[in-house]
C-alpha positions as CSV (number, residue, x, y, z in Angstrom):
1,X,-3.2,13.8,-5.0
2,X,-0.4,15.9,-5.7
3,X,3.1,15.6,-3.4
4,X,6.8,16.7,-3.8
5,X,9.4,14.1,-3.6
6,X,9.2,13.3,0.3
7,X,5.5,13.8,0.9
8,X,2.2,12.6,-0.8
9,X,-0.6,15.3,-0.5
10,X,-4.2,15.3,-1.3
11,X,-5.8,18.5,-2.5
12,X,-9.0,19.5,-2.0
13,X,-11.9,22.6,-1.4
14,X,-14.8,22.8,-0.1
15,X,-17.7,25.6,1.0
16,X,-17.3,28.1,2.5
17,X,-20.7,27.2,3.6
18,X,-20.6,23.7,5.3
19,X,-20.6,23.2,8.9
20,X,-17.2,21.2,8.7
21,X,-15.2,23.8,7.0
22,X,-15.9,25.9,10.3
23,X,-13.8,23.1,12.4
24,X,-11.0,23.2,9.9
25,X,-8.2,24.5,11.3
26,X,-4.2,24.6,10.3
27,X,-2.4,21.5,11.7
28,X,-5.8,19.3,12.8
29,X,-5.4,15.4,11.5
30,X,-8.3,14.8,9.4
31,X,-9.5,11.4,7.9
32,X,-10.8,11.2,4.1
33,X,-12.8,8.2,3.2
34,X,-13.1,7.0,-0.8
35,X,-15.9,4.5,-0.6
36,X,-15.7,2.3,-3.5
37,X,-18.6,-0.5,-4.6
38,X,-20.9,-1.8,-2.3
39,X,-23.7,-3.9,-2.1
40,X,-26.3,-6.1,-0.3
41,X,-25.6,-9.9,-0.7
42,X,-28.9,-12.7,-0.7
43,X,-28.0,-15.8,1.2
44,X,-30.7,-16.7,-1.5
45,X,-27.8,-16.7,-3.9
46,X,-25.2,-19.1,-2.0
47,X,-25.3,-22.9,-3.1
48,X,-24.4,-24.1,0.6
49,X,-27.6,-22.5,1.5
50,X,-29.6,-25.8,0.4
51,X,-26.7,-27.7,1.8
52,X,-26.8,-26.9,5.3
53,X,-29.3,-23.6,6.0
54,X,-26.1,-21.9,7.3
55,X,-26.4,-19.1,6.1
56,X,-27.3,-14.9,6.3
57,X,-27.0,-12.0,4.5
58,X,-24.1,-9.8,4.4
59,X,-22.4,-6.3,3.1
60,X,-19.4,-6.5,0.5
61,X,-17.7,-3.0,0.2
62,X,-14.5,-1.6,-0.8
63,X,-12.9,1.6,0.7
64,X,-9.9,3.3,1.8
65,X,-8.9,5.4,4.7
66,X,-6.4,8.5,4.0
67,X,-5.6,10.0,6.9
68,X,-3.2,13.3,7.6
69,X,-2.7,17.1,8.8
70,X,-4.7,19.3,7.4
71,X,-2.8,22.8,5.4
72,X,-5.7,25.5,4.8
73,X,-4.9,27.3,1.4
74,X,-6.3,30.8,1.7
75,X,-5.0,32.0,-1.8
76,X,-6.7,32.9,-4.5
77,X,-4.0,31.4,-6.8
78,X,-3.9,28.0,-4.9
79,X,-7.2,27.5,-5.2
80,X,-7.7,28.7,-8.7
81,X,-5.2,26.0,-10.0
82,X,-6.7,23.0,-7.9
83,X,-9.9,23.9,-8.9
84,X,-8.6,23.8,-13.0
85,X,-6.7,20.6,-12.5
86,X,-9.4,19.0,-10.5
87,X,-11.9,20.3,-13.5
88,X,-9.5,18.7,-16.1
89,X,-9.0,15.6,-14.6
90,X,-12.7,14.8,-14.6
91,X,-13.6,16.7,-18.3
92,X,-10.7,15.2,-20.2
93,X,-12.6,11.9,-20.0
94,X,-15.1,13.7,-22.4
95,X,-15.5,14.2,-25.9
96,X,-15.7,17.9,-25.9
97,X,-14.4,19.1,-22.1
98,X,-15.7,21.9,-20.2
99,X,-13.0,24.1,-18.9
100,X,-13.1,26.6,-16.5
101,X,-11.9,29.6,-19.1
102,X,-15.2,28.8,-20.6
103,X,-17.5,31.0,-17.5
104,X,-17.0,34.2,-17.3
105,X,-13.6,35.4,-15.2
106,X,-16.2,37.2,-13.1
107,X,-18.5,34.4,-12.1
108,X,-15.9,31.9,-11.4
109,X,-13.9,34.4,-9.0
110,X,-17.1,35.0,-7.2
111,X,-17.4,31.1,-7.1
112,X,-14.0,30.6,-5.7
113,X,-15.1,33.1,-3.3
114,X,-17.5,30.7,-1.6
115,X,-15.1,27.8,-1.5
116,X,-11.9,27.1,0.5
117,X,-8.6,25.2,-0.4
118,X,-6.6,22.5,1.7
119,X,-4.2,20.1,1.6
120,X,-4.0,17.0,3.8
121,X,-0.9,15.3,4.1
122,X,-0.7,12.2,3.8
123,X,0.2,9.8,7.1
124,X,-1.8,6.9,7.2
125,X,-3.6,4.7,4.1
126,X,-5.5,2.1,5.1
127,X,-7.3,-0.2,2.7
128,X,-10.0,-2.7,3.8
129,X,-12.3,-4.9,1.5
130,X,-14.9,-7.9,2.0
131,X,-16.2,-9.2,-1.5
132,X,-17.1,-12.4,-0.7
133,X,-13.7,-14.0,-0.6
134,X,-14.6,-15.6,3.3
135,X,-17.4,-17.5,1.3
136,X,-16.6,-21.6,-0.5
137,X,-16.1,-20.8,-4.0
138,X,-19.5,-22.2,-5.0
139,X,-21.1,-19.5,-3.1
140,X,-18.8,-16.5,-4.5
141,X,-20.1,-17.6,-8.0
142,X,-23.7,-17.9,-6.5
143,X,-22.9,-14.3,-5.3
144,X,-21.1,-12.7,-9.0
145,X,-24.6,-14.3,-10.9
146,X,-26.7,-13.0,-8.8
147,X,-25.0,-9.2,-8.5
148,X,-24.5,-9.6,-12.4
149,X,-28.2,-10.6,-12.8
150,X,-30.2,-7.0,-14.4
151,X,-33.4,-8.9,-13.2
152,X,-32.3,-9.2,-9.2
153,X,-33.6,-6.0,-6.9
154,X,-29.7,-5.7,-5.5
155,X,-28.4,-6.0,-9.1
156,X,-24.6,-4.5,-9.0
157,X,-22.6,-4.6,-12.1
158,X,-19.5,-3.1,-10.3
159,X,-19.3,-5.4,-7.4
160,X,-19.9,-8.3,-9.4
161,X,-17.3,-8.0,-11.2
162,X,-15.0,-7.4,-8.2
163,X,-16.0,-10.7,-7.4
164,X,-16.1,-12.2,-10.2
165,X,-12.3,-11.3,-10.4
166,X,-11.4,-12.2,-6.6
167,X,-13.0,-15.7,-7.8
168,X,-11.1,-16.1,-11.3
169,X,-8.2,-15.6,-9.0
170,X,-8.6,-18.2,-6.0
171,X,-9.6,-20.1,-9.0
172,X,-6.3,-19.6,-10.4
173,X,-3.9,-20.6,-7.4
């Protein structure tokens, strides 16, 4: 997101085409959700499942809530520049980046054409997260072997290491 000193914003498009863009409208509080890892969890992987039986399966997940008042940016300027930033930010990670100046002037206005610009200020973020950490230490490292395990159907690189790191630091205090 992008702000000035006394407000955070998040800037955005999207087509012209979807169904939601049609209930967009200047002022309307809106609610953006970034869904980070997520995965299934085996009760097959908890230690305190031989112990006592006690046991079920579960979701761990990440995410975050952003919500605000939506700003529709008609111009063709406005849009032009998010879409090049938003371009950048994702090709700059790459050894040779793609940049918008490299289509055609005319193809890329006639994309912009189907897309539309907005802003959503921000009022509200809301964080929420379950990775295990409810669970006896035992069974969070039952839980980061078995995500980390390549050979397990529900194999998650990304959430085991989330818990992996939640359990390194209940370790810790």
């Amino acid at each position: 997101g992008e702000g000035e000193a006394d407000r955070a914003v998040l800037t955005a498009h999207m087509a012209r085409a979807n169904p939601h863009a049609a209930a967009l409208t200047e002022g309307l509080d809106g609610l953006v959700i970034f869904q980070g890892a997520e995965t299934y969890v085996s009760p097959g992987w908890y230690p305190s499942k031989a112990e006592t039986g006690r046991v079920v399966p579960t979701w761990n997940y990440a995410m975050v809530q952003v919500r605000g008042r939506i700003r529709l940016k008609p111009g063709a300027d406005w849009l032009a520049a998010q879409v090049d930033a938003l371009t950048r930010a994702q090709e700059d990670r790459r050894p040779r980046p793609w940049a918008v100046s490299d289509a055609p002037p005319a193809f890329i206005a006639s994309q912009l054409r189907g897309i539309i610009g907005l802003e959503i200020e921000i009022t509200e973020i809301r964080g929420k997260w379950k990775m295990s950490q409810n669970r006896p230490l035992p069974d969070m490292a039952g839980v980061a072997r078995g995500l980390a395990d390549p050979e397990d159907p529900h194999h998650n690189p990304a959430a085991a290491a989330i818990v992996a790191e939640r359990l390194a630091a209940r370790e810790g205090s």
